[in-house]
Backbone as CSV, one residue per row, in Angstrom:
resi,resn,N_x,N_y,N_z,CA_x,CA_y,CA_z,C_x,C_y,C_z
1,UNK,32.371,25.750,23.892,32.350,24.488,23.157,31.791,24.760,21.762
2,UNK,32.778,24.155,20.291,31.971,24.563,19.396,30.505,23.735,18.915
3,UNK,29.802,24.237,17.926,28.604,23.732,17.755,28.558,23.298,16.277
4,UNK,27.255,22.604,15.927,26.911,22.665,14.529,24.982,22.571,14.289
5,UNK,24.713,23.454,13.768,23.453,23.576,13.701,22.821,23.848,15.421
6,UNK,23.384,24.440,16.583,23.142,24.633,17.567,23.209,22.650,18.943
7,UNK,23.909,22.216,18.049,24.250,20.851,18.519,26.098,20.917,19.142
8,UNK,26.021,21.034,20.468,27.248,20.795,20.948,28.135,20.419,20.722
9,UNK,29.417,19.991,20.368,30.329,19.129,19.339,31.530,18.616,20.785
10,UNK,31.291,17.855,21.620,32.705,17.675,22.599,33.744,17.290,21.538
11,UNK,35.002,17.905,21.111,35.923,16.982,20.360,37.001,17.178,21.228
12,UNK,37.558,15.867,21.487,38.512,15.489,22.382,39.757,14.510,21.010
13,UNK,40.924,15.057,20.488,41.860,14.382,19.598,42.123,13.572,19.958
14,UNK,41.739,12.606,19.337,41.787,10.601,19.614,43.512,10.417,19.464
15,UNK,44.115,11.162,18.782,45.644,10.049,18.667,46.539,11.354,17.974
16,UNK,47.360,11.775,18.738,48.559,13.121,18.145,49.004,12.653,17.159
17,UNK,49.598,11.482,17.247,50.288,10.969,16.052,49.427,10.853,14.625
18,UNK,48.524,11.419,14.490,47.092,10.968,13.576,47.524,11.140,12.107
19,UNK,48.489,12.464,12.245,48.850,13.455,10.705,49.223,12.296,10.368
20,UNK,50.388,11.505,10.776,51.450,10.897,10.599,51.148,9.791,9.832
21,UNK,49.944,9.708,9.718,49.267,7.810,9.127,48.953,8.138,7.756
22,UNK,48.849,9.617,7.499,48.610,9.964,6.043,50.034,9.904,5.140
23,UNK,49.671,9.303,3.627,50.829,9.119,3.413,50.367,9.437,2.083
24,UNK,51.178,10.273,1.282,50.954,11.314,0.200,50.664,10.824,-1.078
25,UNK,50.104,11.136,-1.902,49.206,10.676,-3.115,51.052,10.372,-4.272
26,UNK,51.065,8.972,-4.573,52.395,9.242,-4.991,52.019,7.795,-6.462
27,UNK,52.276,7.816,-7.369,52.129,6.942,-8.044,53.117,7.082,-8.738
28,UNK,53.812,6.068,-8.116,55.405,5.302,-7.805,55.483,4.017,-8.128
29,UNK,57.239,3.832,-8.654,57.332,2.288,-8.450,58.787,1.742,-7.649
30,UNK,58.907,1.597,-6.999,60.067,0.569,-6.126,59.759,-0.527,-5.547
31,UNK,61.516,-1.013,-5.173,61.562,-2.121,-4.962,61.414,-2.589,-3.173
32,UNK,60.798,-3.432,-2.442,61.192,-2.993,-1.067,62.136,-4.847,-1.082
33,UNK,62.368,-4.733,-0.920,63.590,-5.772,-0.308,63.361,-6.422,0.026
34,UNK,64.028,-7.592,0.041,63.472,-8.818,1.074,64.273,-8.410,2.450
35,UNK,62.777,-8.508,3.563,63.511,-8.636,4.727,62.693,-7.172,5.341
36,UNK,62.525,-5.888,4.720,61.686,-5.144,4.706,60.430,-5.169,5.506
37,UNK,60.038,-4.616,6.416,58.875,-4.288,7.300,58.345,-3.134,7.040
38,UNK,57.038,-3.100,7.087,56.114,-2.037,7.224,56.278,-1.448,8.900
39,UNK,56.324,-1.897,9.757,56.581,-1.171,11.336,57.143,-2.607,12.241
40,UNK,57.799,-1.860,13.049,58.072,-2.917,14.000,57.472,-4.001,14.447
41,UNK,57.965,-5.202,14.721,56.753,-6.271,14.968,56.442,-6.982,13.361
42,UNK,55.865,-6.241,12.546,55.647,-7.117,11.509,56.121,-8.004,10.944
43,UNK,56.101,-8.956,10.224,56.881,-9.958,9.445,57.509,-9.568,8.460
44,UNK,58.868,-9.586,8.243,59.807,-9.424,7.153,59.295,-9.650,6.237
45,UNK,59.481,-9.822,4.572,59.106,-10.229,3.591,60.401,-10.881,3.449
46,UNK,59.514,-11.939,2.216,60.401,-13.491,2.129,61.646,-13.740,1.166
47,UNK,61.068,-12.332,0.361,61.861,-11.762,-1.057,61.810,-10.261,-1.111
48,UNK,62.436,-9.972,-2.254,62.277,-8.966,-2.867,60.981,-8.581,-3.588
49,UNK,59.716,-7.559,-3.469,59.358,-7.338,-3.897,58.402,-6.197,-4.936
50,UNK,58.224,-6.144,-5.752,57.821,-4.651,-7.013,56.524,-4.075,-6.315
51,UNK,56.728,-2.454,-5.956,55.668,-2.274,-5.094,55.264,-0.801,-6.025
52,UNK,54.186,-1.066,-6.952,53.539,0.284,-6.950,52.598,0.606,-6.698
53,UNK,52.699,1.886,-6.233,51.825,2.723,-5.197,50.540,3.681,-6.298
54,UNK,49.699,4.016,-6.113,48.352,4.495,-6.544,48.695,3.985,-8.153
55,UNK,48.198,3.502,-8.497,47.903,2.670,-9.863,46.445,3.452,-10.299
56,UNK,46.411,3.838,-11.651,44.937,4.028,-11.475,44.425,2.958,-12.149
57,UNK,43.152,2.424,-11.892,42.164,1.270,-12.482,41.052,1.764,-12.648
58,UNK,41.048,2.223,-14.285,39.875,2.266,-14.683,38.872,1.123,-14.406
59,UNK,37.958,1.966,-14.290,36.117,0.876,-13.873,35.258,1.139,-15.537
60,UNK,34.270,0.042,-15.022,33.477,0.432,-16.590,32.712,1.586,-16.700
61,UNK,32.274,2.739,-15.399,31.813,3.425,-15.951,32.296,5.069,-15.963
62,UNK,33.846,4.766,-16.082,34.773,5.429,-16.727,35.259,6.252,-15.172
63,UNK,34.620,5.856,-13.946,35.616,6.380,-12.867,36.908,5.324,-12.621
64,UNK,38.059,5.827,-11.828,38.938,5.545,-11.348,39.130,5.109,-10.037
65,UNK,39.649,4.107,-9.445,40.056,3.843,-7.953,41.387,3.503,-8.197
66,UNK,42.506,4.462,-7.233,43.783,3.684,-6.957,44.445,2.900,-6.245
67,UNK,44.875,1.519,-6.953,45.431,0.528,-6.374,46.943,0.537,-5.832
68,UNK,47.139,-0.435,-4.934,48.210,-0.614,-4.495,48.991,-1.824,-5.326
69,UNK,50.243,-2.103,-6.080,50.007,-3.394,-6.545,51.259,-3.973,-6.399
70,UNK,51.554,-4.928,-5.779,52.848,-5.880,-5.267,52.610,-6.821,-6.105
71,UNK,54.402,-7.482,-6.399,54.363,-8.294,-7.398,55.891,-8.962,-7.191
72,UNK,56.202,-10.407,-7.217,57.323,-10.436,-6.906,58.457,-10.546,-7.931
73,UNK,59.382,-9.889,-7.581,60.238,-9.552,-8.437,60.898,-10.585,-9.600
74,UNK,61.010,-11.908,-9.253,61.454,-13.082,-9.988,60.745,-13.183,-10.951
75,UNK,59.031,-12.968,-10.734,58.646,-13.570,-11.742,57.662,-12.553,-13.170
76,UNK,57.895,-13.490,-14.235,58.018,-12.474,-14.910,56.406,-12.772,-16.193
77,UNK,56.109,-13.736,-15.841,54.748,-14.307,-16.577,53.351,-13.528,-15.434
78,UNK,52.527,-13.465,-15.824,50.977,-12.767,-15.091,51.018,-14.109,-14.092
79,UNK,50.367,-13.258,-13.118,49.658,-14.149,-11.748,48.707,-13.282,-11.420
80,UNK,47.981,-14.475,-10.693,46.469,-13.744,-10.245,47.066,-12.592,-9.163
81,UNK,45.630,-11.550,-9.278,45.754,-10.792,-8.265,44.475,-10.863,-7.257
82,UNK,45.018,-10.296,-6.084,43.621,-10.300,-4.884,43.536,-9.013,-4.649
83,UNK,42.722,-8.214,-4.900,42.601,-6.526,-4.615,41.623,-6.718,-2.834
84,UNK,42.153,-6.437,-2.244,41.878,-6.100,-0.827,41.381,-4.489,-0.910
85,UNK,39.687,-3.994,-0.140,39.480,-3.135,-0.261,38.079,-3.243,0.709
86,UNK,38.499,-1.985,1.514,37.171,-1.977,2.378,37.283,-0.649,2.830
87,UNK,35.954,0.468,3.689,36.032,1.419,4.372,37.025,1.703,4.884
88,UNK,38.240,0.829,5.457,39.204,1.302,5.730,40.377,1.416,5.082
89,UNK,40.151,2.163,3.706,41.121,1.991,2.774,42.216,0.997,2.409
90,UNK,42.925,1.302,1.539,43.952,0.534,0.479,44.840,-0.098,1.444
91,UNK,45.488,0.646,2.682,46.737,0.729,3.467,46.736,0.422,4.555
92,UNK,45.399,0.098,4.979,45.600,-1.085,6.177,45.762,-0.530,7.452
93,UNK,45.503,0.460,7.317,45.291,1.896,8.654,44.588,3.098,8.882
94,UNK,42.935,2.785,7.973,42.247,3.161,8.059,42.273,4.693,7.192
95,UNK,43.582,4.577,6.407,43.629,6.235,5.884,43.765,5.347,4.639
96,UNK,43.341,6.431,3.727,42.992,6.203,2.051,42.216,4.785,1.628
């Protein structure tokens, strides 16, 4: 069994599929469609909408965090945004 600092380590792999939830550093812009799902089960989207992926947003004290930023395609004047962000990253599956 391996150790760390002479402390036992049981590791038993929680989920095979695990690689699979990582999804690659890409700062992109497309369109996903109306009708479009993130995985089975989910709710379609209602429209078409502008989806870019790692945005960087400068902070004031000159670090970076990258956003996710959806926007719907029709419209073409500013609307508010809601930045969603917690320990379990940007993507809503606990990776990034």
């Amino acid at each position: 069994m391996p150790s760390i600092a002479g402390i036992e380590i049981a590791f038993v792999k929680a989920n095979p599929d695990f690689s699979k939830r990582w999804l690659d550093f890409d700062t992109s812009t497309r369109v996903l469609p109306q009708g479009w799902t993130k995985a089975p089960g989910r709710r379609a989207l209602p429209e078409d909408l502008i989806f870019e992926k790692d945005i960087p947003v400068p902070l004031r004290d000159g670090s970076k965090i990258y956003a996710d930023v959806f926007r719907p395609c029709k419209i073409t004047e500013p609307v508010p945004a809601i930045m969603a962000w917690s320990p379990y990253g940007k993507e809503g599956n606990g990776m990034h």
